[in-house]
N, C-alpha and C positions, 0 to 999 in steps of 0.2 A: 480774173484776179480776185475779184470780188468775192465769188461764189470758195474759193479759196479760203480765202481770210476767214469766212463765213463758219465751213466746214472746221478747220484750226480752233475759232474760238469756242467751236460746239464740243470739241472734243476733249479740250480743257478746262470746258466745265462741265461732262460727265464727268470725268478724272478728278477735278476736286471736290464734286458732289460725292462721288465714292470715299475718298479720302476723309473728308467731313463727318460722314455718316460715321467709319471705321473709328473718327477720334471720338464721336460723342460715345456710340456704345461702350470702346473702352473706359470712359469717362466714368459711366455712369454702372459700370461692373464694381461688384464689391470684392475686396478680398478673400478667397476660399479658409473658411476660418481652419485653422489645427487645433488637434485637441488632443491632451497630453493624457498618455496613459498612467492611470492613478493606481497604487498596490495598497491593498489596508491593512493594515497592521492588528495581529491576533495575540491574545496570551493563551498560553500553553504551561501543561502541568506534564512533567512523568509521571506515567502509571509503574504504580507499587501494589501488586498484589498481594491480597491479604486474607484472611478469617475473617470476616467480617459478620459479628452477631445479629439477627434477624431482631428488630424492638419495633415490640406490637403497640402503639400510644391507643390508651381508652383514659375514660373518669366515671368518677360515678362519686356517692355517698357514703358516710360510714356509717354503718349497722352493728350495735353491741353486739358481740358474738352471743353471750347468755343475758337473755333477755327475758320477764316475765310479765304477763299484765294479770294484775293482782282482782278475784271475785273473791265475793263471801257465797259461803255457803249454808251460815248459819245467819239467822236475822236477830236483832239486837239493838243496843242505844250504844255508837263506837264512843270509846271511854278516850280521856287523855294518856299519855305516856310520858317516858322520860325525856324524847325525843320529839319536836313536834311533825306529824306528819303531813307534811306542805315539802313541793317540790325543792331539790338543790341538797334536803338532811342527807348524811352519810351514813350509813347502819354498815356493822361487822356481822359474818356470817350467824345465826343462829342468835339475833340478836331483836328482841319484837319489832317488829314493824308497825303493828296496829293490835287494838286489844276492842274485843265487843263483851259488852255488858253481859254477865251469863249466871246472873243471880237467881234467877227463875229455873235456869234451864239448869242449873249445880243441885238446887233443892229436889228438882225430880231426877236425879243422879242418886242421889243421897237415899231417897226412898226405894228406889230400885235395889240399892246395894243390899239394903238392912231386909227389903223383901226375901232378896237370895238368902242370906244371912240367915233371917228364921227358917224358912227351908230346908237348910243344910242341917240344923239346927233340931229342926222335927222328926228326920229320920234316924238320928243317929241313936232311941234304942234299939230304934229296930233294927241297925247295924252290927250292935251289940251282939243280940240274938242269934240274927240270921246269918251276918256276917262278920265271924267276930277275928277274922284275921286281916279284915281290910278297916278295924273300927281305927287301929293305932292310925292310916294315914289321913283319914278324915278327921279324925281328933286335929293333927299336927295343921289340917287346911283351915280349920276354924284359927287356931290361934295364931298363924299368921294373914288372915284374914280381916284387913283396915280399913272399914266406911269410909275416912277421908282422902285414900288414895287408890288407886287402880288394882282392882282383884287378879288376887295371881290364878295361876292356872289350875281347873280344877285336875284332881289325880285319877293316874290310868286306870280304864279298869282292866281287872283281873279276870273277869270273867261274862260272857254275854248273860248273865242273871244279873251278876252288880249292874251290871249297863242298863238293861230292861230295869230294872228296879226305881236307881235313880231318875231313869228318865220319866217311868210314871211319876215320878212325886212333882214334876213340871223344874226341873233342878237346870236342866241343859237348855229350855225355851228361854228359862229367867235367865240364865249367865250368858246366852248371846244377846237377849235382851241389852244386858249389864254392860257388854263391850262394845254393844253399837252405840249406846250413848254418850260412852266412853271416849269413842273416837271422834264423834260428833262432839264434844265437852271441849277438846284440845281445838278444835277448827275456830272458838272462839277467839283465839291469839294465830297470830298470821306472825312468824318469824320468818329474819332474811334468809334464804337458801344458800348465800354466798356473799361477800363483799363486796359490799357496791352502794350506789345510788337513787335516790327516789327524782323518775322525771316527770312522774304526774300525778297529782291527786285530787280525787273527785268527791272528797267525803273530808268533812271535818268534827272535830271533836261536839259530839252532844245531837247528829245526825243520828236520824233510826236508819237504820242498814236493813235492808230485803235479802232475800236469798235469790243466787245471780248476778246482784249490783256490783258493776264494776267499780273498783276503790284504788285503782291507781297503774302506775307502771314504774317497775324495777328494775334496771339494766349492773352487769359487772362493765365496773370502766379499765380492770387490766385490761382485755382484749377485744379488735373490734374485728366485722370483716367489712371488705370494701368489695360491692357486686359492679362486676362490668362486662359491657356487649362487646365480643370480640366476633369478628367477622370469620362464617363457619367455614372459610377457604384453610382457615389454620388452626382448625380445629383435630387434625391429627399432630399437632405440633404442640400444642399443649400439653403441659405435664404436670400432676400435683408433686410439687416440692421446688417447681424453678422458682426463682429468685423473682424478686419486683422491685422497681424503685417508684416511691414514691413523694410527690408534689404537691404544696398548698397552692393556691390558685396562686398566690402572688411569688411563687418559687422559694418565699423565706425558711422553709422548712425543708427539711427529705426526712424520709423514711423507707425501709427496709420491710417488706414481706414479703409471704411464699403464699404460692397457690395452694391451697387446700382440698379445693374440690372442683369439678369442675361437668358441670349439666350434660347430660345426655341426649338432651331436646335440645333443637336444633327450632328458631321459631319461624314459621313459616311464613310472615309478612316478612321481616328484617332479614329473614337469611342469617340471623348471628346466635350466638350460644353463649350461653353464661359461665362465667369463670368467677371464684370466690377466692378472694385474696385476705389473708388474716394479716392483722399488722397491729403490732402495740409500741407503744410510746407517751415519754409526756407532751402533754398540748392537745392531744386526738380527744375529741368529743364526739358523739353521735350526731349523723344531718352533717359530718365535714364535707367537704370538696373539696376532693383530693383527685391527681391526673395519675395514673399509671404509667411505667413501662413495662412490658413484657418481653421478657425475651422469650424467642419461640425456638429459634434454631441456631445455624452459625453456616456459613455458607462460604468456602476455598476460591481461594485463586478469584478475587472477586473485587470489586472498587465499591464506594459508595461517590454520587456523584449526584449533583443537583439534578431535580426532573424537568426541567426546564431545557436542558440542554440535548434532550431526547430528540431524534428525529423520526415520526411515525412509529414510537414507540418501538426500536427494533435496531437501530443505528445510533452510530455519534461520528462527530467529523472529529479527522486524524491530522497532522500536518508529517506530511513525508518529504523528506531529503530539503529540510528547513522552509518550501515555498509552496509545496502544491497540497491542495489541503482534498483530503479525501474522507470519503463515507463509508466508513465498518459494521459491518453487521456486527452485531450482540446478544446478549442472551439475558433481559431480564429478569433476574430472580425472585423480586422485590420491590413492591410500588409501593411506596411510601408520601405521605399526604405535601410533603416537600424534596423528599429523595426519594433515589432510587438505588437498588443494589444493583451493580449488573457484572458477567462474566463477559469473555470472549475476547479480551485486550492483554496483552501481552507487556512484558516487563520494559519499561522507560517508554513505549508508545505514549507520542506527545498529542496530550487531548484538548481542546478549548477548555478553557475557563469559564469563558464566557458566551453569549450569545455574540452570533455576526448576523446582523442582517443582510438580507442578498446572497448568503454563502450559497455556493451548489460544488460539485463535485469536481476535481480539479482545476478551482480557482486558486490562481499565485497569486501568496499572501507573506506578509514580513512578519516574523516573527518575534515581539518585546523581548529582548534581552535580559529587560530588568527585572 
């Protein structure tokens, strides 16, 4: 009976040793966590196809279109004027600039002339004589013939004896003589070529002046151009006569030019090419900075759209049938330093807006309404 009892209680406490063990483990289990499926919410634009103009952004300087920097040619003590010549004066075309002392060099003008003068003077009985049907127009050459101002022209000859004649009497050495000093007389006054302003001067009144020495810098301020590096990828798309807008660094201004010219050297560290833009207006000085746009082309059936939204340059994500968002290939036209142009998307295809992080290709997503 013993051995009974014995067996019973042994087997009632495996059983509740089992049992025991069964509640602790349950005990000490944690709840299988759930975890809620999350959808994120995108914004979306319909695609509107369009024209869309190709604008090439450059900057650069502005450079007076007619510019001059002003040497002497003759030497001298430069004299005052009505005008003082110091940067900022404003001279009208043909109007002096600068005047050099030419009292020395007028006297030997003066002796030169009156040399001619007896010359023409000594031949003329023997004009009489030998040539008595050419004496009438040499007579007429003496008496308009004026030591104080510029000798006219001597007259044609009629015959290769009056030619030889003349020319032994030294007639034609002294009268080119006569007009090179003549021209060289006039270089002592430097007049404006055109309307404009003085931006530099190097010489002031009571200076002796060398021949060579540079005396200043003369620009016109109707018209400037503005030079910019345009990248030689669109350099068959440049055209002289397209349009420009342009910008003062702080945007308070615009301005309207056209291309003008446009370089044929291509440089070979930059890869870019030079385009010259003319532009006038009030407020443009020389040394501005100013931003370009360029328009180069115009480019169909096309979006412009932030570059940022690019996927390996080549794709953008689409949302189809309001939840699955898919990746379209495209055809960029135009990389631009903030946008891009691109083709290949069709009319109301709904495009992000925005960036999604995590997005890949067939992820369901909800689309803002607002």
């Amino acid at each position: 009976m013993r051995k009974i009892i014995l067996a019973v209680l042994g087997i009632l406490c495996i059983v509740g040793a089992v049992f025991l063990g069964n509640f602790l483990i349950e005990k000490n289990q944690k709840p299988r966590p759930t975890y809620q499926k999350t959808i994120k919410t995108v914004f979306v634009d319909n695609v509107k196809n369009k024209e869309i103009p190709i604008v090439i952004s450059a900057n650069g300087n502005l450079v007076a279109k007619n510019k001059i920097a002003l040497f002497s040619e003759v030497q001298g003590v430069l004299k005052s004027t009505q005008k003082p010549f110091k940067p900022g004066t404003n001279y009208r075309k043909f109007e002096t600039l600068l005047s050099i002392n030419s009292e020395e060099f007028e006297a030997s003008l003066l002796a030169q002339r009156s040399n001619l003068f007896n010359l023409i003077t000594a031949i003329m009985p023997d004009i009489r004589l030998d040539y008595p049907s050419e004496f009438e127009k040499w007579e007429k050459y003496l008496q308009r013939f004026n030591i104080q101002g510029n000798i006219p022209e001597l007259p044609k000859f009629s015959s290769q004896k009056e030619k030889y004649f003349i020319s032994g009497r030294q007639i034609l050495t002294t009268y080119y003589a006569v007009k090179n000093l003549e021209v060289r007389y006039e270089k002592h006054q430097l007049k404006a070529p055109f309307s404009g302003i003085l931006t530099e001067a190097t010489v002031t009144p009571g200076s002796l002046v060398r021949v060579g020495q540079k005396l200043g810098e003369f620009i016109d301020t109707s018209a400037y151009e503005l030079q910019v590096s345009i990248n030689a990828t669109f350099a068959n798309l440049l055209k002289v006569g397209n349009s420009v807008t342009l910008f003062n660094a702080d945007k308070s201004a615009q301005y309207t030019g056209k291309v003008v010219r446009v370089n044929g050297k291509v440089d070979q560290v930059s890869q870019t090419i030079m385009a010259f833009i003319e532009v006038k207006g009030v407020g443009l000085k020389e040394g501005l900075f100013l931003e370009a746009n360029l328009i180069a082309k115009s480019v169909s059936n096309a979006i412009e759209m932030p570059r940022k939204l690019l996927v390996d340059n080549s794709a953008v994500y689409t949302v189809e049938k309001d939840t699955i968002l898919t990746l379209k290939k495209i055809h960029v036209a135009y990389f631009g330093a903030e946008n891009v142009v691109i083709q290949g998307l069709t009319n109301n295809d709904r495009i992000l807006t925005q960036m999604l992080p995590g997005a890949f290709d067939g992820m369901v997503v909800k689309v803002n309404k607002k």
